[in-house]
C-alpha positions in Angstrom: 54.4 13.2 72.2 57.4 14.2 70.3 60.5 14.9 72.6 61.9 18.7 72.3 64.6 19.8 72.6 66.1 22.6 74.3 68.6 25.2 72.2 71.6 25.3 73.8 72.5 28.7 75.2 74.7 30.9 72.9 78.1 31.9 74.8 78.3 35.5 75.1 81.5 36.9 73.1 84.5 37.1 75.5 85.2 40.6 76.8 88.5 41.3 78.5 88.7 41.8 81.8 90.8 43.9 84.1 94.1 42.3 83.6 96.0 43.6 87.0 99.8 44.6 86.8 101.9 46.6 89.2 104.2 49.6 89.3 107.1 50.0 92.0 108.6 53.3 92.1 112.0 52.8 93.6 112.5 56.5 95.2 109.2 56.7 96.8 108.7 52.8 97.9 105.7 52.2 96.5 104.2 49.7 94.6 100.7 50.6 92.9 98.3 48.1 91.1 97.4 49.2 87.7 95.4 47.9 84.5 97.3 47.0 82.2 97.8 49.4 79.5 97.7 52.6 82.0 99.6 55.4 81.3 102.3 55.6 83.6 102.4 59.3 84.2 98.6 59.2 85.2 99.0 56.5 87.3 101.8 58.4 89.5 99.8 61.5 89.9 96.6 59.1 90.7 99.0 57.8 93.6 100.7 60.9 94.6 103.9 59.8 93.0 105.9 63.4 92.3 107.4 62.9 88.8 109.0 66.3 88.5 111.3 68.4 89.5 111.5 71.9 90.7 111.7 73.5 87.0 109.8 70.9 85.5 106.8 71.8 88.5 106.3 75.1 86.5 107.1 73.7 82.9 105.1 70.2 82.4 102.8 70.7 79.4 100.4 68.1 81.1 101.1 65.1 79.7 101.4 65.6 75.9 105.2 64.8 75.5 105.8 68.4 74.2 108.3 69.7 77.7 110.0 66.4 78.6 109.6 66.9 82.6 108.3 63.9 83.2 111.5 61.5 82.4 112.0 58.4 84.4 114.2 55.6 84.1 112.8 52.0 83.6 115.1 49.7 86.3 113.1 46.2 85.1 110.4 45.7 83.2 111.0 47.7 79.8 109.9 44.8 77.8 106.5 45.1 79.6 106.3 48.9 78.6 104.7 50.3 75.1 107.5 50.8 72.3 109.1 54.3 72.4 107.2 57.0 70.7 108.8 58.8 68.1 109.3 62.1 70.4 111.1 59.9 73.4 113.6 58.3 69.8 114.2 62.4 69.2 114.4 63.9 72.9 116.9 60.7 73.9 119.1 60.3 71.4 121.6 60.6 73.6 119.8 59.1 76.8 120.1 55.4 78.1 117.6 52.9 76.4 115.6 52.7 79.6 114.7 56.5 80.0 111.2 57.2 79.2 108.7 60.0 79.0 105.5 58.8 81.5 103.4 60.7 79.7 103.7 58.7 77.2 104.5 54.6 78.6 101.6 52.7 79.3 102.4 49.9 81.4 101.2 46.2 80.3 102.9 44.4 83.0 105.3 44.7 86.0 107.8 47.4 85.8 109.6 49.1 88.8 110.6 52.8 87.8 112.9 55.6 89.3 111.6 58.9 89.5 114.0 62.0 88.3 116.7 60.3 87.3 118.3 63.3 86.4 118.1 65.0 90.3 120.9 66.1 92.0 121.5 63.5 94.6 121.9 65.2 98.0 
């Protein structure tokens, strides 16, 4: 009897996984596990993280980038943050590097992020 032989099994093609990072926001203390690529914005409302201010309460456009409410400031981790869009390079000209809109950052690593940066301090 001829000997046969047995195909070998075809490895499916990879498919990426959830590939975990983590958020710290500095005013509130907490530190919230994300995939990466999240937006940052829906991530703090996800985790009861209050982004805005008084005014900005009643203004935010919902996440589109049009009102600028939701500006935070990046404290480590920028380089694991999407590149600025052109409406953060327009709305900060005159802004710190590390401020960002959360609306629109997605997170692809650890980053640890302060919350109103502009707020009075009491």
């Amino acid at each position: 009897m001829p000997e046969s032989t047995i195909p070998t099994p075809v490895e499916p093609p990879a498919t990426p996984g959830f590939q975990p990072t983590s958020i710290y926001f500095e005013n509130e203390g907490k530190d919230i596990v994300a995939a990466s690529g999240a937006n940052l914005r829906t991530k703090a409302i996800e985790n009861q993280v209050d982004l805005y201010t008084f005014v900005g309460k009643m203004m935010s456009c919902g996440g589109y980038g049009q009102c600028t409410t939701c500006i935070v400031e990046i404290l480590e981790g920028a380089e694991n943050l999407s590149p600025r869009t052109e409406i953060e390079e327009k709305r900060f000209k005159n802004k710190p590097d590390s401020y960002r809109l959360a609306c629109q950052t997605t997170v692809n690593g650890r980053v640890r992020v302060l919350t109103k940066p502009n707020a009075k301090k009491k």
